[in-house]
Phi, psi and omega in degrees: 000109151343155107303119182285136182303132186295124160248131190246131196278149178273096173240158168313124140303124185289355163290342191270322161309323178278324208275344166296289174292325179291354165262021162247351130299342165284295183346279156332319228270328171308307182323319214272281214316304203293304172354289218276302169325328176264011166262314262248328193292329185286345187280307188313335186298297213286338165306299196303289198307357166248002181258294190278347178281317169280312123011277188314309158277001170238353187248153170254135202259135183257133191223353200215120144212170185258145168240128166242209181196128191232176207219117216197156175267325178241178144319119169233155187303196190254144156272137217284304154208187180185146189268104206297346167311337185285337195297197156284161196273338180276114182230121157316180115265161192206127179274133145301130019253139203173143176278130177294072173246152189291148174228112020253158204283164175303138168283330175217118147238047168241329221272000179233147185267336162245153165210154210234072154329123130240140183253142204225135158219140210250092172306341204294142174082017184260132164286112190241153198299165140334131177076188203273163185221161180229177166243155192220125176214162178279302196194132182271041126036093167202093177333012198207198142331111172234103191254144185253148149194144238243119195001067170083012163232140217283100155307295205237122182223139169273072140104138185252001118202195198074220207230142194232144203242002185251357169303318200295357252166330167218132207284130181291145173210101189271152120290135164265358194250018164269034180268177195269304176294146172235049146278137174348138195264144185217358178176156191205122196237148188230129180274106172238119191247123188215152153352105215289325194291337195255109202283191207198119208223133175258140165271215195245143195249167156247120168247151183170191182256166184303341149297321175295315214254341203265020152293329177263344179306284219274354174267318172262066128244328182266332162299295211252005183240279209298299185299324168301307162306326164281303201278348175282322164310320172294328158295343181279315186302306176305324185276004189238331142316333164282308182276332138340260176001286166276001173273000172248328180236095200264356166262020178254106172294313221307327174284340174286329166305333186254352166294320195284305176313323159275318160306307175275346128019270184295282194303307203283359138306358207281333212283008187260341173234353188300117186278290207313142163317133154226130203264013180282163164273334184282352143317299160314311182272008183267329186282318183317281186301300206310296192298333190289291186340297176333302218275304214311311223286323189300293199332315158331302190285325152321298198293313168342277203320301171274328145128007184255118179332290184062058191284335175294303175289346163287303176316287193317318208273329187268334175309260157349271161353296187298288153357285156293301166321329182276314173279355188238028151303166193268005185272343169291005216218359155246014183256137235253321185304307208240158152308183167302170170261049166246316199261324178315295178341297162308320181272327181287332155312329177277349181272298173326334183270311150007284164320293219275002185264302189294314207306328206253351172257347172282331211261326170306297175306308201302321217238036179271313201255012186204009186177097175289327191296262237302334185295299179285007145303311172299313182312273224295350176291309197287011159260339174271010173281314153281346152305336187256004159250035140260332179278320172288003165279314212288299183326308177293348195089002186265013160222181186276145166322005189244006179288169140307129158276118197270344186323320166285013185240003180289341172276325158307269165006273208286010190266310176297316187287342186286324211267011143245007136314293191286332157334265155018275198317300204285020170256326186265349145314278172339299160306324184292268196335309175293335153291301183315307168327293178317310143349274171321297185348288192283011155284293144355294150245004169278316192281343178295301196321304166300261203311326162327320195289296176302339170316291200306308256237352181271349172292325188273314164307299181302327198274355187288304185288336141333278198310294176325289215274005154317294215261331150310333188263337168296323156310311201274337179283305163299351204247316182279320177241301154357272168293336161301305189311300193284344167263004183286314195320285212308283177357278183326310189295303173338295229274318197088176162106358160286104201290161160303304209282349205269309155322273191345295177311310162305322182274349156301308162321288174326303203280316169317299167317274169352307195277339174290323195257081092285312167323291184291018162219028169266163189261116171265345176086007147110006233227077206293334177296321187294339203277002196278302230282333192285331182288325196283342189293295177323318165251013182275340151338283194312302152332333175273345197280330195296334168069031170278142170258107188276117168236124222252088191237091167240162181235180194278151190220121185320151183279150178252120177292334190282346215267085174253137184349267195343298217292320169331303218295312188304315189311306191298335152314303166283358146287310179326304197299319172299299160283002158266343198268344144307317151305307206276281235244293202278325173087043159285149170242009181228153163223155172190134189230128183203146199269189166170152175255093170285181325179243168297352159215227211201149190239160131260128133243171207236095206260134164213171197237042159284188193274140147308184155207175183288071231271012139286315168296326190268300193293010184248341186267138181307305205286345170294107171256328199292283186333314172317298196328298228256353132299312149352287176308301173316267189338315181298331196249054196015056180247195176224166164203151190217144196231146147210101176272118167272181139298333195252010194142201239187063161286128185240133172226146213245098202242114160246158193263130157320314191234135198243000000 
């Protein structure tokens, strides 16, 4: 009968069930982190608004100041004080928050290389809170230097002179009581030295005590500093585990791309938490360019995704990139062919936004219909696209300095968006594999199944050809000794001249024979003393009548793993074959058989104290057949047997190998 073939039905695999609930415990588990992220952002809210509500009633919020502007060839350090009397007499006036720019604006601002913002706010006739004060402002928007000073002597000083790159980013904070004098703050002036090219934007200032005010200080420092700088390091960390990575699986581009992504990343935020001075131009063009990279490396990651070349838009984008990185290098920016990188700086935000709208809507489109990563990899470009077109209003000046760069949070966006890529990514490893498993599994147990099946039937065969050769050999035994005798028997009876007793003797021989291969197929267990012991059961009858004296000196002998019923069957012929011809021929009264353990096997011998005989004249005689047999026999089970005779006896050895 066949076997019906395993048919496997397409049912769930409980691996495809557990990776279905864990992702909808990730899920859940996302739902609950945004839960907990919007209350912890309304706690955070309604602390500020209660924070600034107290602000409001214990501080003076300065909203009016007058500004001029002077003109100088380098950066010089601020002066320990001075007096706006000393200034020019023409002061602008400006409502805060708002940009300083001149009305009616300069005629050559090229013609200098620095210029010098002072901003004047007027304590007099203002009521100032009680205790020691500070000054408190979101941001002075400038590239350059800044010194405070408290009725004309220098309090607060930013950097003592070249170009500075963190104001933009971190909220002014003066102490006002370190003056020398204790007279009344009566007026307050801020020195600001920036770039003749750069225009210069103030928020709105706060005076007030250091209590009132460090709830707005220290929230808009962790916000606009501090968070941004914890998520770009995390983000560097995970990119720098992608290149682990990819330095062991070098045909996965995709981790050298999200590596390139962080690291430039990295670099083009630093200008939102960087403390130290940097007086290079090669700052700016490294914070600058870092966004063309961003968008050259997504896109790049994109076309992976969705699988489509886009060779125009890969050219234009790598293009565009080179373009802007070479002219708005600082070596271009002392050559007379381009602006500055002060005035470049804007317009490459706007290209850069530009870029980054087509990167998500070409990027959007390809990959709608061949890839969900890439559609939401296009989502998050084009929400960190509009976030960064808040840092080019804010750069121009075209909302108030006091908005947010929202720019430092495009790395929170691209940090949540790669990391539920590789999320993704690693749940649908996790899913390949467990279905593969699951696979094999049920392969597996489709193949025990065929094989149990061949087992049985290769078993029912071994054990049917077993039987045969069984029942051949039990033939071939009867028929060669068995069966040789009683036809000798018959003969003999036949012919006359046969004594009874001489019958008598034959048919005994016969029974004997009968009884070894009944003998030879009982289980000994590998154990050649148990198969003697079974021969010594057999011929000891016979030995008594005979008045031979059996002397029975075997010692214990390692087991023959080969000793199976044939193999048996051969040994006990050839002892047999051995006592009998000790029986027959020598006219012995002792006999004595003992074993021993040699090197590679095991002797049986058979010592008796009869007449000898010639034992090379008998292997010579036609008429030896026994002597034949019983090498015949050895030789079958790879043994040896050896006779050595005197006059005072007969020695036979019986030599077999341990491993045959």
């Amino acid at each position: 009968m066949k076997p019906e073939p395993l048919v496997c039905c397409p049912i769930e695999s409980p691996a495809s069930h557990d990776i279905r609930m864990k992702n909808r415990s990730a899920n859940l588990l996302s739902v609950l982190l945004l839960l907990a992220s919007v209350a912890l952002l309304i706690a955070v809210g309604a602390w500020y608004l209660q924070n600034d509500n107290a602000a409001e009633k214990t501080s003076l919020h300065l909203t009016q100041a007058d500004w001029q502007e002077r003109d100088s060839a380098a950066f010089v350090a601020p002066p320990a004080s001075v007096a706006s009397t000393s200034l020019s007499s023409y002061w602008q006036h400006s409502t805060l928050p708002g940009s300083l720019t001149p009305t009616p604006p300069l005629q050559d601002k090229t013609s200098a290389s620095v210029r010098t913002t002072w901003v004047k706010l007027s304590m007099a006739g203002k009521t100032l809170p009680a205790g020691p004060l500070v000054l408190y402002g979101i941001r002075i928007k400038t590239d350059g230097t800044v010194a405070v000073y408290a009725n004309g002597h220098l309090v607060h000083r930013l950097q003592a002179q070249g170009q500075l790159w963190s104001s933009l980013f971190t909220p002014l904070w003066v102490v006002l009581d370190q003056q020398d004098t204790a007279e009344p703050l009566q007026e307050i002036m801020i020195r600001v030295e920036h770039a003749a090219n750069t225009p210069v934007a103030l928020s709105s200032l706060w005076i007030g005590t250091p209590e009132a005010l460090r709830g707005r200080y220290y929230l808009r420092q962790w916000l606009q500093r501090e968070l941004p700088a914890t998520l770009n390091a995390a983000f560097l960390v995970v990119g720098i585990f992608a290149l682990c990575v990819w330095l062991r699986r070098r045909q996965e581009t995709r981790y050298l791309l999200f590596f390139n992504l962080a690291a430039i990343s990295f670099v083009g935020h630093l200008h939102y938490y960087v403390s130290l001075p940097i007086l290079s131009g090669w700052f700016a063009w490294l914070t600058a360019n870092a966004l063309f990279w961003l968008l050259m490396v997504i896109h790049l990651f994109l076309c992976q995704l969705h699988g489509r070349r886009l060779f125009w838009l890969t050219r234009a984008i790598i293009g565009i990139t080179l373009v802007s990185s070479i002219l708005s290098s600082p070596i271009i920016d002392v050559l007379p062919v381009f602006p500055s990188t002060s005035l470049w700086v804007p317009l490459m935000y706007a290209i850069a936004v530009l870029m980054g709208l087509l990167v998500c809507i070409v990027g959007g489109i390809s990959a709608r219909h061949r890839s969900r990563d890439g559609v939401l990899l296009a989502a998050g470009v084009g929400v960190a696209t509009l976030m960064g077109m808040s840092d080019w209003l804010l750069h121009n000046n075209i909302i108030s300095p006091e908005g947010w760069f929202l720019g430092a949070y495009t790395n929170a966006i691209t940090f949540f968006m790669f990391g539920t890529l590789m999320y993704r990514r690693y749940l649908h490893a996790i899913a390949e594999v467990e279905q593969v498993n699951a696979s094999l599994a049920q392969r597996l147990l489709a193949r025990e199944v065929e094989l149990e099946l061949s087992h049985q039937q290769l078993r029912a065969a071994a054990q049917r050809q077993t039987i045969s050769d069984e029942r051949q050999r039990l033939m071939q035994d009867m028929h060669d000794g068995l069966g040789s005798s009683l036809i000798s028997a018959i003969r003999s009876v036949e012919l006359g001249g046969v004594s009874e007793s001489k019958v008598s003797q034959i048919l005994k021989d016969c029974l004997d024979d009968l009884k070894l291969t009944i003998d030879s197929m009982e289980p000994v267990e590998a154990d050649l003393l148990l198969l003697l012991a079974t021969l010594r059961f057999r011929l000891e009858p016979r030995l008594e009548g005979s008045a031979i004296q059996l002397r029975w000196e075997v010692q214990e002998l390692p087991t023959l793993p080969w000793l199976e019923p044939s193999s048996a069957l051969h040994i006990l012929r050839i002892v047999q074959e051995s006592i009998a011809n000790i029986l027959r021929h020598t006219r012995a009264d002792q006999i004595r058989v003992h074993t021993s353990h040699v090197s590679d096997g095991v002797t049986v011998t058979i010592d008796d104290n009869g007449q000898g005989f010639d034992v090379e004249q008998v292997m010579r005689n036609p008429a030896g057949r026994g002597l034949h047999n019983q090498q015949r026999r050895a030789q079958a089970i790879d043994g040896r047997v050896d006779w050595q005779s005197t006059s005072s006896g007969t020695r036979f050895t019986l030599w077999l190998p341990l491993q045959r």
